[in-house]
C-alpha positions in Angstrom: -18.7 -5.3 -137.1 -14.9 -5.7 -135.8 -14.3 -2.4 -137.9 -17.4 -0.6 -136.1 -15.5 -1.7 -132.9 -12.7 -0.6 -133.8 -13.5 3.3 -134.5 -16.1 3.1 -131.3 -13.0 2.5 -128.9 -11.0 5.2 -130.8 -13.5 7.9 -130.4 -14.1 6.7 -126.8 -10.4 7.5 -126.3 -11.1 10.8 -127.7 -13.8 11.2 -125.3 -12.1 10.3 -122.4 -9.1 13.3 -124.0 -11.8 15.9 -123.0 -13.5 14.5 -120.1 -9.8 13.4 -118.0 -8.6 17.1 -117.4 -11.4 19.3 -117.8 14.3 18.7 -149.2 15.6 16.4 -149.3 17.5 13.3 -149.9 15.6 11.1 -153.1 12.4 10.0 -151.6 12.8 6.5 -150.1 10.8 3.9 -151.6 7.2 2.9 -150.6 6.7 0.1 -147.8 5.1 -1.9 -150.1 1.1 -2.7 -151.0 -1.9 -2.7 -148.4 -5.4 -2.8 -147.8 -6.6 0.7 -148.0 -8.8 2.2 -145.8 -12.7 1.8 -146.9 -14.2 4.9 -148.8 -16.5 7.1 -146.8 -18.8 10.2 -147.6 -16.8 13.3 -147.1 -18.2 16.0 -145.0 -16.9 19.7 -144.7 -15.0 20.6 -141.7 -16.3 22.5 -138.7 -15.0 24.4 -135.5 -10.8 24.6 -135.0 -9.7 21.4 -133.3 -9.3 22.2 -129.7 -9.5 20.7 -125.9 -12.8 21.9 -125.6 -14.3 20.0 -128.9 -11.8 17.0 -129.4 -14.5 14.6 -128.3 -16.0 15.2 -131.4 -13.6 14.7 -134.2 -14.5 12.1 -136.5 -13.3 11.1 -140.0 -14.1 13.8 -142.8 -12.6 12.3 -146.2 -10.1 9.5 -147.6 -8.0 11.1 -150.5 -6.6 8.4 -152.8 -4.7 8.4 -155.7 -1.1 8.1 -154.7 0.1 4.6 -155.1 3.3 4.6 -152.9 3.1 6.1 -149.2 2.9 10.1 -149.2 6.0 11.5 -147.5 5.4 15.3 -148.1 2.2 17.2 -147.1 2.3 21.5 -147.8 -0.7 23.3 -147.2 -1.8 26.8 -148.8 -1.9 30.0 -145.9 -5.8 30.0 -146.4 -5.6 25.8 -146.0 -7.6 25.8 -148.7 -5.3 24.1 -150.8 -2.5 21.0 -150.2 0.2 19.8 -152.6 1.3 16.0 -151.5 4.1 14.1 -152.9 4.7 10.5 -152.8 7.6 8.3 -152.9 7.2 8.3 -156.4 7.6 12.2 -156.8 4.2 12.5 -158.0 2.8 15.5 -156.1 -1.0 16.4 -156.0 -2.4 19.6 -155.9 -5.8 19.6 -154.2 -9.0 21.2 -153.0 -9.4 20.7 -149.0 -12.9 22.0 -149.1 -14.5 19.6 -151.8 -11.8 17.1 -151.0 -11.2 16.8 -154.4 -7.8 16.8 -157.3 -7.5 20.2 -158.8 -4.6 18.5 -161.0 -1.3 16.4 -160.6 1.9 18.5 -161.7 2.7 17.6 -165.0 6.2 17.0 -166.0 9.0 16.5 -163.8 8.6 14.3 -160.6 9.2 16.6 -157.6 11.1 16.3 -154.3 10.0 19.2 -152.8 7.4 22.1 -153.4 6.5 25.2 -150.8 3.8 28.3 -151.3 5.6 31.0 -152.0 4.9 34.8 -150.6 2.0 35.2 -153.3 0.3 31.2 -152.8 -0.4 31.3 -156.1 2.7 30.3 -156.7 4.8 27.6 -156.1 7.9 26.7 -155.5 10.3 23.4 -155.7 12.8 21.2 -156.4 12.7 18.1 -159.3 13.6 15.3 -159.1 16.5 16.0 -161.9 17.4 18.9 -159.2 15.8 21.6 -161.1 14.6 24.3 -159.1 11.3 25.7 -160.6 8.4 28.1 -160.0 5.1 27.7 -161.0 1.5 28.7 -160.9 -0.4 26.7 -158.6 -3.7 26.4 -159.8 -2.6 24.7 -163.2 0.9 23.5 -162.5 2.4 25.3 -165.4 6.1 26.4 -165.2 7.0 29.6 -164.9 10.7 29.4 -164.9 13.3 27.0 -164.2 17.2 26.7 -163.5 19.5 24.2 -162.8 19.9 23.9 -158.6 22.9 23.0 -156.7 26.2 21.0 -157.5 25.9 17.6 -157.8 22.4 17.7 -156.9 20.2 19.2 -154.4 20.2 17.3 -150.8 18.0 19.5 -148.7 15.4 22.5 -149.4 13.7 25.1 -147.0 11.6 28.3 -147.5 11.2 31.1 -145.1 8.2 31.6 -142.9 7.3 34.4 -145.0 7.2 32.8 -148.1 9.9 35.0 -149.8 12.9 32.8 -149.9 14.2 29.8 -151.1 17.1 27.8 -149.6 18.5 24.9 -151.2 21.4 22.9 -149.6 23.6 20.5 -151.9 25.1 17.0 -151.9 28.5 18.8 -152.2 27.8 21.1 -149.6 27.0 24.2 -151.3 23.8 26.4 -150.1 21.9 28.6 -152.9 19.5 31.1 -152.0 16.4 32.0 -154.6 13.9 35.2 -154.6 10.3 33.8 -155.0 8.8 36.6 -156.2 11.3 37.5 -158.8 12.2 33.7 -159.7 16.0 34.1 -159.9 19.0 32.9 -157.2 20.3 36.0 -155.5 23.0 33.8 -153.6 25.6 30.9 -153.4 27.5 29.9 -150.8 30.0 27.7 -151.7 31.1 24.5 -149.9 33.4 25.0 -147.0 34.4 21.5 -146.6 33.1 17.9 -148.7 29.9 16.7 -147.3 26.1 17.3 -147.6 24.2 19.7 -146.5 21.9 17.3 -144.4 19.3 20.0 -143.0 18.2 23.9 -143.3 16.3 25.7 -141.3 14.8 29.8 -141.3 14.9 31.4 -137.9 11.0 32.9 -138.2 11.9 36.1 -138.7 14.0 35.5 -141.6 16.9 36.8 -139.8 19.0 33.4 -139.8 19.7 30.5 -142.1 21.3 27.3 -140.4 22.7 24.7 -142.0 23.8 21.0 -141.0 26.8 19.5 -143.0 27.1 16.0 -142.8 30.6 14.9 -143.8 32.5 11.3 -144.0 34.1 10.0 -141.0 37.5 10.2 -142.2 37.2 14.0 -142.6 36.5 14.7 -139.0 33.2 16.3 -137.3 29.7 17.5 -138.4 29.7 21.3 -138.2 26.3 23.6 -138.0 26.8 26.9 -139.3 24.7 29.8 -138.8 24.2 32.8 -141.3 23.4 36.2 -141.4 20.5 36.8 -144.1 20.8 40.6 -144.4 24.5 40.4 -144.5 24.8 37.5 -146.1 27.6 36.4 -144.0 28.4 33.4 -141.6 27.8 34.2 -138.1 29.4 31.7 -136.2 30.6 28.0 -136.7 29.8 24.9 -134.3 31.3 21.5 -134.8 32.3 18.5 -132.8 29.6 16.3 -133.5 29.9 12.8 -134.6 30.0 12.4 -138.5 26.2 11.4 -139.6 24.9 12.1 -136.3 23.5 16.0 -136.9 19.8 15.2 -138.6 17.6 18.3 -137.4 17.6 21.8 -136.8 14.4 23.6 -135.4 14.6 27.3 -134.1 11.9 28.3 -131.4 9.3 30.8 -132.1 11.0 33.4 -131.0 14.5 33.2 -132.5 16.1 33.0 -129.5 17.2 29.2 -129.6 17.6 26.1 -131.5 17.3 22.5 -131.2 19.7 20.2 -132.6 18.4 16.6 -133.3 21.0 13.8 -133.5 20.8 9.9 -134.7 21.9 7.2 -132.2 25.2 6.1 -133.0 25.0 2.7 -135.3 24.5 -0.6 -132.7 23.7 1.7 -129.6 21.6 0.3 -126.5 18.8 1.8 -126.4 18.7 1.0 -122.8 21.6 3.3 -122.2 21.1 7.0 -122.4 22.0 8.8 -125.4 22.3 13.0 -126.0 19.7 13.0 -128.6 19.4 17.1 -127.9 21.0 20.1 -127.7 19.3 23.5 -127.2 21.6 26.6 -128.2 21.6 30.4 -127.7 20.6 31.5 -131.6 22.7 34.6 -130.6 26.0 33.4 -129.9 25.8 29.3 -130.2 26.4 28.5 -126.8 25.4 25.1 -125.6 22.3 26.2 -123.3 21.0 22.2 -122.4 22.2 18.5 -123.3 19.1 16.3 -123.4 20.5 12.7 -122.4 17.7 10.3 -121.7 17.6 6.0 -123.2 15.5 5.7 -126.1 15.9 9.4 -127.2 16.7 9.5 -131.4 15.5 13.1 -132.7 16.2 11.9 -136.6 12.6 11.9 -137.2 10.6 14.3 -135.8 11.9 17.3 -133.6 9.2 20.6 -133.4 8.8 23.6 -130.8 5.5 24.3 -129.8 4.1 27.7 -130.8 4.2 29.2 -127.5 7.8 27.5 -127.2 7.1 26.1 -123.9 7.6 22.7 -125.3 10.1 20.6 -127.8 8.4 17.5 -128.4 11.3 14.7 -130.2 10.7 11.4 -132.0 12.6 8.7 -129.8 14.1 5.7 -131.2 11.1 3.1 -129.4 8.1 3.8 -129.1 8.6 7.0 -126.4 8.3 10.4 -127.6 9.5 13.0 -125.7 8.7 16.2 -124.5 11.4 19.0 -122.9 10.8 21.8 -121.1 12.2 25.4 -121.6 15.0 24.2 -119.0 16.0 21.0 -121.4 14.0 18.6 -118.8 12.2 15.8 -120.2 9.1 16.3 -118.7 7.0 13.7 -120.8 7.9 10.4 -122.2 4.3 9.4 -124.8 4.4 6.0 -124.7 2.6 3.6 -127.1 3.8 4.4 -130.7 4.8 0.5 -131.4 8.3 0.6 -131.4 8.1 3.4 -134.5 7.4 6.7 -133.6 7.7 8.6 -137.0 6.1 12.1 -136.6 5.4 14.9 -133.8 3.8 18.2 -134.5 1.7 20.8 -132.3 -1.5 21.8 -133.3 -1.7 25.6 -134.2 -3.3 26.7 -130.8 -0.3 24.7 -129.1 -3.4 22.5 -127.0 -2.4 19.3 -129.0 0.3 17.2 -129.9 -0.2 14.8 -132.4 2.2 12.2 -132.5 2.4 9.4 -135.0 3.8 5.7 -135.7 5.4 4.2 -138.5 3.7 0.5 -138.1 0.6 -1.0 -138.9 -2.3 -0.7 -137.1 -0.3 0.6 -133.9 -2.6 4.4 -132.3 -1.9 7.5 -133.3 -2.5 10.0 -131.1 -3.5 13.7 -129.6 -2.2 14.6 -126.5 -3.3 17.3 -124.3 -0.4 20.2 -123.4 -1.8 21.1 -120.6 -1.1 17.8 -118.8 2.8 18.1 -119.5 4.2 18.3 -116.1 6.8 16.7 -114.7 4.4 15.4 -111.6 2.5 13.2 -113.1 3.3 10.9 -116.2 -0.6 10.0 -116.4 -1.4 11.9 -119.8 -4.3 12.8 -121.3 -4.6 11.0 -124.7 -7.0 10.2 -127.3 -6.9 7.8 -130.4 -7.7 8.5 -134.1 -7.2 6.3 -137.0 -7.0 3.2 -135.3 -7.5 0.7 -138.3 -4.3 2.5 -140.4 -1.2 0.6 -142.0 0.9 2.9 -140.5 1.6 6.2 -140.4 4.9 8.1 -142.0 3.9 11.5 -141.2 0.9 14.1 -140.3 -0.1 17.5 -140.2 -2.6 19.8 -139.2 -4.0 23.1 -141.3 -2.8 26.1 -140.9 -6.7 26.9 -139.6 -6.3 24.0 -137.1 -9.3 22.6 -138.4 -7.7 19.7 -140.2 -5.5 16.8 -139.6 -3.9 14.6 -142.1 -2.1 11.3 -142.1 -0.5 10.0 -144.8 -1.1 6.2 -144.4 1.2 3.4 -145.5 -1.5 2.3 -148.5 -1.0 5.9 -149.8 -4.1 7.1 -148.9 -4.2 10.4 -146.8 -6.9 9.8 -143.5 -8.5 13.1 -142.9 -10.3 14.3 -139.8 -12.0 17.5 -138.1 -15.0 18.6 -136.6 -17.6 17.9 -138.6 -19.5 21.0 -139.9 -22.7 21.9 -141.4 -23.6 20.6 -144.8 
């Protein structure tokens, strides 16, 4: 009866949404054992996830068969398909329509895996740092080499689907074809340290890189490279060693967002630069974000109009900026653990996430982000969870997933006709 309660209040609070306003390092290990979420019949999914409908979303399917806490979720173009991968680097190829395991790739544990231009075919990083391709439907490998120096620390593809980056622990940045399955560049290591995030511009045009280096050896640097040339475009450094965690460009190449770590043993009463927003042109330092509480190592994201950059904070606050680096919205309620932020694909959500159990996760309404008022519109899904690491929404936006601490992935939609 407490559990009927329980999802009564949370699709209240998705009532009152609509009715207010009209690669990386080796996986870290699992959190431990918990009660999974009960079984339920699964039920296709319906209309894209929107304002208008959000009163209506409900739970579609529980997907189980990862034992440790799913930390990487990859859908197919179509969203017809998902890979996961656990802590364990076991990664799951599945079937979102029947909700059901196609296979689980054989082999090699994986760190990392990403469609490729052609989505039947896959491509990743092992954990033995092999970088493969493979077919998607059956998980067979293709082809294979060795990836970076030392091992790989960080990988990203392009938005097209046509390249692979791969940063290493030494600092060295390889570049792979996807359609022709062979590295067609290597940058080699300006200075020690690891490459500690990559990210595409959209348009391909751009690479940036993060490299983390030791204290003793002076600053983290972010460097930004030419793709067609193959060349570096510029240089930025000066921030603390460790510090640099993200990179995100805005949709439409014209910026970036840096996200930094508070420094060890900081207040969090005591404002912190947690962002900086650059000119992707020339580097120049556009806006400093300084607000207490702010900690952008976790989740950093544009939204797709880029109106927005919504940040992880370090509490339970996550924050929202403005095209003019103002905080305009501090999301409160994430139980000292907020651990994921992404927009839906219309941009009319925001669905943020926390790390500890039982604590709401929630969608947000955009359209209420203004600076006037800090009385949000919310609504709460999955509130019996043991904590969420991360979610994400279909390329469709008809789909969310969470990957729940028990290892189970929570999924929910608009339910649609059987």
């Amino acid at each position: 009866m407490m559990r009927l309660r329980v999802l009564w209040l949370g699709w209240i609070g998705l009532l009152l949404l609509l009715t207010a306003c009209g690669s990386a390092p080796a996986p870290e290990p699992t959190r431990g054992a918990f009660p999974t979420p009960a079984d339920l019949p699964s039920r296709p999914r319906g209309e894209v996830i929107g304002v208008s409908n959000a009163a209506g979303l409900q739970p579609l399917a529980v997907l189980r068969t990862h034992p440790t806490t799913v930390n990487r979720i990859v859908f197919s173009p179509n969203s017809r398909r998902m890979i996961t991968i656990d802590a364990d680097g076991t990664a799951v190829y599945w079937d979102m329509d029947k909700y059901q395991i196609i296979h689980t790739f054989g082999g090699e544990k994986l760190r990392e895996v990403f469609f490729s231009a052609d989505p039947t075919i896959v491509a990743g990083v092992s954990v033995t740092n092999m970088i493969f391709f493979a077919s998607a439907e059956d998980g067979k490998v293709i082809t294979s080499a060795p990836g970076n120096e030392d091992g790989v620390y960080r990988a990203v593809i392009n938005q097209a689907g046509t390249q692979l980056a791969t940063g290493g622990v030494k600092g060295d940045i390889m570049i792979w074809d996807t359609a022709q399955y062979v590295r067609i560049a290597l940058i080699p290591a300006t200075a020690p340290g690891n490459v500690r995030a990559l990210s595409y511009s959209p348009d391909g045009q751009m690479l940036a890189s993060i490299h983390n280096t030791a204290e003793s050896l002076g600053t983290d640097t972010i460097r930004i490279w030419s793709i067609p040339e193959g060349k570096q475009r510029y240089l930025l450094h000066g921030w603390t060693p460790g510090l640099a965690q993200k990179l995100v460009f805005s949709p439409d190449n014209a910026r970036f967002a840096v996200g930094l770590a508070s420094p060890p043993n900081h207040d969090l009463d005591k404002p912190f630069t947690g962002i900086q927003i650059h000119d992707a042109t020339t580097g120049t330092l556009l806006f400093a974000v300084n607000e207490s509480g702010l900690g952008a190592d976790q989740g950093l994201t544009f939204s797709p109009n880029g109106g927005f950059l919504a940040s992880t904070g370090q509490a339970s606050v996550v924050f929202v900026v403005d095209q003019e680096g103002k905080v305009i919205a501090k999301l409160p309620g994430h139980a000292q653990g907020t651990s994921w932020v992404e927009f839906s694909p219309n941009g009319e959500l925001l669905l943020t996430t926390a790390i500890r159990q039982k604590s709401s996760i929630y969608l947000w309404r955009t359209d209420g982000f203004k600076g006037s008022s800090q009385d949000f519109q919310r609504g709460v899904i999955a509130p019996e969870n043991n904590g969420v690491l991360l979610g994400a929404w279909s390329p469709d936006g008809k789909l969310i997933v969470l990957a729940d601490g028990s290892g189970a992935l929570l999924i929910w939609g608009i339910p649609g006709a059987v």
